[in-house]
N, C-alpha and C positions, 0 to 999 in steps of 0.2 A: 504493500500500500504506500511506504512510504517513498517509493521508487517511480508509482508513477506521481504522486504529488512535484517530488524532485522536476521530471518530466514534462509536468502541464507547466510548475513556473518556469521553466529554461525557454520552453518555446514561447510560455505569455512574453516573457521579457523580452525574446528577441524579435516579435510580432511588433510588440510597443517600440523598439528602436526602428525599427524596418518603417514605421507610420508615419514616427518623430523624426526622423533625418533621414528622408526620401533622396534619392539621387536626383539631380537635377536634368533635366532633359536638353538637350542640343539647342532647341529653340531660346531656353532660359540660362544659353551659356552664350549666348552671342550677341556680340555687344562691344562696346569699347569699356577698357581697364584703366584704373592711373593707378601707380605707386610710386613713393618716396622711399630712401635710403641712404641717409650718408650722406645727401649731398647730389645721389642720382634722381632722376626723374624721368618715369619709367610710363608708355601709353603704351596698349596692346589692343589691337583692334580685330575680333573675331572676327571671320565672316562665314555664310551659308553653308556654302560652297569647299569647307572642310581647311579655309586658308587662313594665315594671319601674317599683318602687317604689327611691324616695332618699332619704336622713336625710342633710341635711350639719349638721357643729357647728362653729361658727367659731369663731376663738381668744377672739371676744368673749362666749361664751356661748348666742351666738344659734343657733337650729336652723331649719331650712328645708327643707321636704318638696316633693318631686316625685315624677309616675310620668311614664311614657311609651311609648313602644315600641323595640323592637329589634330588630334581623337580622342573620343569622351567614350571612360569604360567604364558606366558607374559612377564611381565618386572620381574616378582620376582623368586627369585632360591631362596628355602628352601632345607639348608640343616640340616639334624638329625645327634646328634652328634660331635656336633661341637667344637672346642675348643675354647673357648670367654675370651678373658683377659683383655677385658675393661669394668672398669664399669663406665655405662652408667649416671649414676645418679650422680659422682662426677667430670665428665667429662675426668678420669684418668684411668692409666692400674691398673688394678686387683691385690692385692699381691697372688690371690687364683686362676687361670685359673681353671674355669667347664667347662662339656661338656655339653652341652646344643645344642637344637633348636634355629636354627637363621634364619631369612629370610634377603636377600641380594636384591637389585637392580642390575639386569644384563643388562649391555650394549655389546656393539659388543668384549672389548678388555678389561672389567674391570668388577671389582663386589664391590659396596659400601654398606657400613651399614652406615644408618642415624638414627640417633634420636636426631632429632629436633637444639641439640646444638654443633654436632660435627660431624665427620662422620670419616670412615676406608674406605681405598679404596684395594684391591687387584686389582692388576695389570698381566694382562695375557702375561707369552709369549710368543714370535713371534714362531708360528710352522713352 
């Protein structure tokens, strides 16, 4: 008895997280993003059509444009191409921005990169 009790709470609970923090859909991930960092200043502009455009400003003035592609699995948006100016491993911005592969966490109005000790957040806005 008391196994399936166990049972029915594990799946209640994970019913109730699956309801409360739903994946966000393609349509409600596309859009234009800002973020700040140190000094960078970061636009990311989804589009339909599975592409993205990048404006990054560095603290020096300098501007750096990329596009790429992306894909939403669930909760993660990987995008190729991308322009990354933090690094991760000192907890600080980059003197060197690559373009590189990054996978994001997509929510309904934002897109975070975590690693463990800090995180970026892109912030969508309002269409």
């Amino acid at each position: 008895m008391k196994k399936w009790i166990f049972v029915f709470l594990l799946l209640a609970g994970c019913l109730y997280w699956l309801l409360h923090d739903p994946a966000p859909s393609e349509e409600e991930v596309i859009g234009v993003y800002n973020g700040t960092h140190n000094g960078y200043w970061d636009r990311v502009e989804l589009s339909k059509d599975h592409k993205f455009t990048q404006i990054l400003k560095t603290p020096k003035g300098e501007t750096m444009e990329t596009s790429g592609t992306w894909e939403l699995t669930h909760k993660a948006l990987y995008m190729r191409n991308y322009i990354f100016f933090i690094d991760e491993q000192v907890k600080g911005s980059s003197d060197k921005p690559i373009k590189t592969s990054l996978t994001f966490r997509a929510y309904r109005d934002m897109l975070i990169r975590d690693w463990g000790t800090g995180f970026y957040r892109l912030s969508q806005q309002k269409k």
